[in-house]
N, C-alpha and C positions, 0 to 999 in steps of 0.2 A: 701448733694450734693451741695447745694448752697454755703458753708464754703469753700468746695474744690475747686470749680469756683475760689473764692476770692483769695483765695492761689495761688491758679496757674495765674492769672490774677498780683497778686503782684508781683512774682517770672520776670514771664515777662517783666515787668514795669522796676524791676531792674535790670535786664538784657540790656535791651535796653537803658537803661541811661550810662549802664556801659559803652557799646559796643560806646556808642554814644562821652564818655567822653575820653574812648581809642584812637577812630580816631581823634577826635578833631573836631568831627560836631559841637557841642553844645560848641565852646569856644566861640561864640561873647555872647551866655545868660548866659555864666558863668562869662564873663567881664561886661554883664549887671547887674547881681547880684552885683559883686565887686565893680561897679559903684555905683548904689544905696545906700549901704552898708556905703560907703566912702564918699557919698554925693556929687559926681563929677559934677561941676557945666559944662562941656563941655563935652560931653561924644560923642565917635567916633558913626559915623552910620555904619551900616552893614559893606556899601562898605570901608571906610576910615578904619576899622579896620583890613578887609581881605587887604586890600595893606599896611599896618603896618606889619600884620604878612608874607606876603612877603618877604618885604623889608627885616624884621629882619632874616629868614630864608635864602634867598641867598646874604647877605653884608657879611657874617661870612667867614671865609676863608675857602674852600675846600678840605681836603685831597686826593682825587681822581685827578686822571690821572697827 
């Protein structure tokens, strides 16, 4: 019973990461990671990264209307 717990406890973990990495919750700790990784001696905060990924999301040109 307690294997099965586990199981099912991992299945959800990666679920949720998945789900997490699909919407794009978890991109400032997955640029944390690439920070680290890379050794980035200035590495953006929270806020400075979420207005990065603004900016680069509406500068781009528009096909609509």
């Amino acid at each position: 019973m307690r294997t099965l717990v586990i199981k099912i406890e991992s299945v959800l973990r990666r679920f949720w990461s998945g789900l997490r990495q699909w919407c794009g919750d978890s991109a400032y700790e997955t640029y944390v990671a690439y920070a680290n990784r890379r050794q980035v001696a200035n590495r953006l905060s929270p806020r400075d990264f979420y207005v990065e990924q603004l900016n680069g999301k509406y500068s781009r040109p528009n096909r609509c209307c």
